[in-house]
N, C-alpha and C positions, 0 to 999 in steps of 0.2 A: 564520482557522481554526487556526492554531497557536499555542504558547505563544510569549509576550515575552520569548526569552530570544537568546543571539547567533547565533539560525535567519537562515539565507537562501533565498528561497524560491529553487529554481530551477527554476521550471516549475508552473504550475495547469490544467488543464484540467474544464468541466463537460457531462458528457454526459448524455443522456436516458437515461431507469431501462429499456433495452433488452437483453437478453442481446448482442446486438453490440457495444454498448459495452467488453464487454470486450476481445474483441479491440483494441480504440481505447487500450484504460485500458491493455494491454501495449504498443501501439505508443510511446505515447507517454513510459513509463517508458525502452524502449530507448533513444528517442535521447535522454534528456535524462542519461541513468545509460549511456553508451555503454561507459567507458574503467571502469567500476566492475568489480572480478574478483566480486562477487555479484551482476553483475545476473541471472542465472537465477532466483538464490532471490527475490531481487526483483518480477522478473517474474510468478513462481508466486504469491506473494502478492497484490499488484495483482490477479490474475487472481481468489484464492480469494475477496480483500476485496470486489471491485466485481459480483460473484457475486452473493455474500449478501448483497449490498445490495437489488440487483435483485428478488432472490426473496424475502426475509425482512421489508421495510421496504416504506415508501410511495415507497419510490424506481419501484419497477413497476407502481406504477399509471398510470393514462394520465395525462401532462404529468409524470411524476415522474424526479426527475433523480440524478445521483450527480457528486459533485466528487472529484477527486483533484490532490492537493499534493504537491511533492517539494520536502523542505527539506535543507539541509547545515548543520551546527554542533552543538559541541558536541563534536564529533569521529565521527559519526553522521548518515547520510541518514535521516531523516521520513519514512517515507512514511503520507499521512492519508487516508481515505476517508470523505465525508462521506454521506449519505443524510437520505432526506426524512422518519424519526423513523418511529414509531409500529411499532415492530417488539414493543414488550411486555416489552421489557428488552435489556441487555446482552449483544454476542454471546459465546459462552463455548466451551470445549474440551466435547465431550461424550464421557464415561466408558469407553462400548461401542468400542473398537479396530475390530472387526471390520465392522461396520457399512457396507451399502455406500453410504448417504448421512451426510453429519453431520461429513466428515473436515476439512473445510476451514479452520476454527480450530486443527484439531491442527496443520495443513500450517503456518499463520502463526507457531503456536508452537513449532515447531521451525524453521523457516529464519530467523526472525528473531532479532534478537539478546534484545527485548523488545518487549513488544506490550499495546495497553491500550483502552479506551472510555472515550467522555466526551459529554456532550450540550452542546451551542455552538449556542446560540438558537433552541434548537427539536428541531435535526438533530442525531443519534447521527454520531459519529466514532471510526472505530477507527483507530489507528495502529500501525504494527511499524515498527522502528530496524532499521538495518546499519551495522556499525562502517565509517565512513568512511577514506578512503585520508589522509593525515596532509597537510597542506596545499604542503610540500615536494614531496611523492614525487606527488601530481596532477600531467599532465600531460608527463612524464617518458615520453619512448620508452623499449620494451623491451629490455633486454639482450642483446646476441644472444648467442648460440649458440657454441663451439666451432666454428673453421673458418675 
């Protein structure tokens, strides 16, 4: 699902095109991005990505599924959402701010760093980047505190 470049996958999961799955598509961002300082925005995206999958794509029809990837490299977490295609194009930012549906691309394209679509055998894939923590400073307890 991702590019050939020096990614590492850490963690794929494929769940059924169900609105519950997203809850599942955040759980499962938490623990694998636990020590990450964006996983919030992380999380809200996951959330908006596997959304519109659901509702927009052949991911929500009955047997339709949605995969989510989380890659490291590059200096950068991946995160990819795959769906079962036939949505009629590319998801995109829509114009109207005010709008009380339609926000959910803006949400990706503001918390992430960059964000993009691509069709991989069939299935439409969006991905959004998070500047990753520097391969040093991973894993490193927190500094305490004065005291």
């Amino acid at each position: 699902m991702g590019e050939a470049r020096d990614r590492v996958v850490v963690g794929e999961i494929t769940l059924p095109g169900v609105r519950r799955s997203v809850g599942f598509a955040r759980g499962f961002v938490r623990d694998l991005a636990l020590d990450f300082a964006g996983l919030d925005d992380m999380i809200m995206v996951v959330s908006e990505m596997v959304a519109n999958a659901v509702r927009h794509t052949a991911s929500g029809r009955d047997g339709g599924r949605v995969s989510v990837v989380l890659t490291i490299g590059d200096g950068v977490y991946r995160l990819e959402v795959a769906d079962d295609g036939g949505a009629g194009g590319a998801p995109h930012v829509k114009g109207e701010v005010g709008a009380e549906t339609g926000r959910g691309m803006r949400i990706v394209e503001v918390l992430s760093s960059r964000w993009g679509f691509r069709v991989d055998e069939g299935r439409g894939v969006t991905w959004a980047e998070f500047p990753a923590p520097v391969a040093e400073d991973r894993g490193r307890e927190p500094l305490s505190g004065p005291g």
